[in-house]
N, C-alpha and C positions, 0 to 999 in steps of 0.2 A: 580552475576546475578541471580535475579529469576527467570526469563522463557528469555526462547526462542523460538522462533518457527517458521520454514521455510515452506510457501507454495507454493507449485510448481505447475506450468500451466500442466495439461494434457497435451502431446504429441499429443494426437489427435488435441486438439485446435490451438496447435502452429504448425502442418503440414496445419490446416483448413487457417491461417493465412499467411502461408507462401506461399499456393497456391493461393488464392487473391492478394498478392505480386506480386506473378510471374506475373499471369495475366496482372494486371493494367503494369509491369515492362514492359511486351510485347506491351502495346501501346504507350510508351513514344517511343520518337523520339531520334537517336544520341546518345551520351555519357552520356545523361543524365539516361539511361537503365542503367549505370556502376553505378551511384551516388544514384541512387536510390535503388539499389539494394544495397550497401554498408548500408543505411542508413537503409533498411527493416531489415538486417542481423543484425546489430548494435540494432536496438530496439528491435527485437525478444531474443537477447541473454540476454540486460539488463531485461525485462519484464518479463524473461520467471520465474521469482520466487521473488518474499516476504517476508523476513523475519524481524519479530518483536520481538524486545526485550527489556526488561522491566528491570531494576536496581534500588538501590537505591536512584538514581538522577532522572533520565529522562526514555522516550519510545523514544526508535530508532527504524524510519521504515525504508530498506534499500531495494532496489531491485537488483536483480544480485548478482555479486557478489563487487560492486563496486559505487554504486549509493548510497547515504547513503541523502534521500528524505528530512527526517523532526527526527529533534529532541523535545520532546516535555520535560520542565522541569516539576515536580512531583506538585512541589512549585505550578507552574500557574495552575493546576486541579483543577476542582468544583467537578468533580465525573463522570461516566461513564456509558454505558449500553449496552448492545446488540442492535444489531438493523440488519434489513433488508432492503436493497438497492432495487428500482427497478430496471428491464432490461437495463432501459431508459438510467439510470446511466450509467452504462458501467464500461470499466478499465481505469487502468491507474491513472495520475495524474492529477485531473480537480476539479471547484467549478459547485457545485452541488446545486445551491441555497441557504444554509443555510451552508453552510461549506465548507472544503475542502476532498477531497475522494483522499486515499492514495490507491488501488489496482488492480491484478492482474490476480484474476478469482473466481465466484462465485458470490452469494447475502449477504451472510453472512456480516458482519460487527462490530465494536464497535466505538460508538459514543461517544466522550472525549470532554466535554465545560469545557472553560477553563475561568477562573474567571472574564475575561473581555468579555466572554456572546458568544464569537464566538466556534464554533465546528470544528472538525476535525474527520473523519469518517476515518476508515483503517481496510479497507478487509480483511477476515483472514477464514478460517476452523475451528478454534476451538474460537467463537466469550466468549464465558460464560468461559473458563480458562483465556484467555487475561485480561478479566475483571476484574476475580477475582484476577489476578495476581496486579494489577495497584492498587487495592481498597487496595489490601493485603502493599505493598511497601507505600501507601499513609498515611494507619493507623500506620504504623513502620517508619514515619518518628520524629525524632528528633525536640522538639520544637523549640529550636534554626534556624530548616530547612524549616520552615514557616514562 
């Protein structure tokens, strides 16, 4: 593996999130306060981190420790870049107009089009090492692997 790399939600953020939780949790009605609250808990634990990793084959995005999102093969790349996300955008897993957004927290980004023209964007902290890591495994691949 040539990179890896885990990014993790601030704790301030995921206390920020889990107190809108709570809140909205306190005006649902019945039992549904219990289901709800399961499911906030459940998606703050998967969300709370990111990590991407890069090999000889493919980019794995994974969230948690346990959600394993999007594999992407090396083969189907056109090439890659940094990029910056608006506010708008947000987290999480969602199409963003032109693509699909793989993250977790922040603007940063890198945007991977992949030979049949569509894009896949995935959030990260360290968007120019990701990059370079993807171009680096793409130039070292094997012509055979093309």
């Amino acid at each position: 593996m040539t990179y890896s790399h885990t990014q993790i939600v601030p704790s301030g953020a995921l206390v920020g999130v889990g107190a809108l939780a709570t809140v909205g949790a306190l005006l649902v009605p019945g039992k549904l306060k219990l289901i709800g609250g399961a499911l906030v808990a459940g998606l703050m634990s998967t969300f709370r981190s990111l990590t991407v990793s890069v090999n000889e084959h493919e980019i794995v995005v994974r969230f948690g420790e346990w959600l394993e999102a999007k594999h992407i093969p090396l083969v189907a790349i056109k090439g890659c870049a940094t990029a910056r996300m608006s506010p708008l955008h947000g987290w999480g897993i969602h199409f963003v107009g032109n693509g699909w957004l793989y993250n977790v927290y922040g603007l940063d980004a890198v945007e991977v089009e992949l030979l049949d023209g569509s894009k896949t964007f995935i959030g990260t902290d360290q968007p120019r090492a990701l990059c370079e890591a993807i171009m680096k495994e793409m130039v070292m691949m094997s012509p055979s692997d093309q």
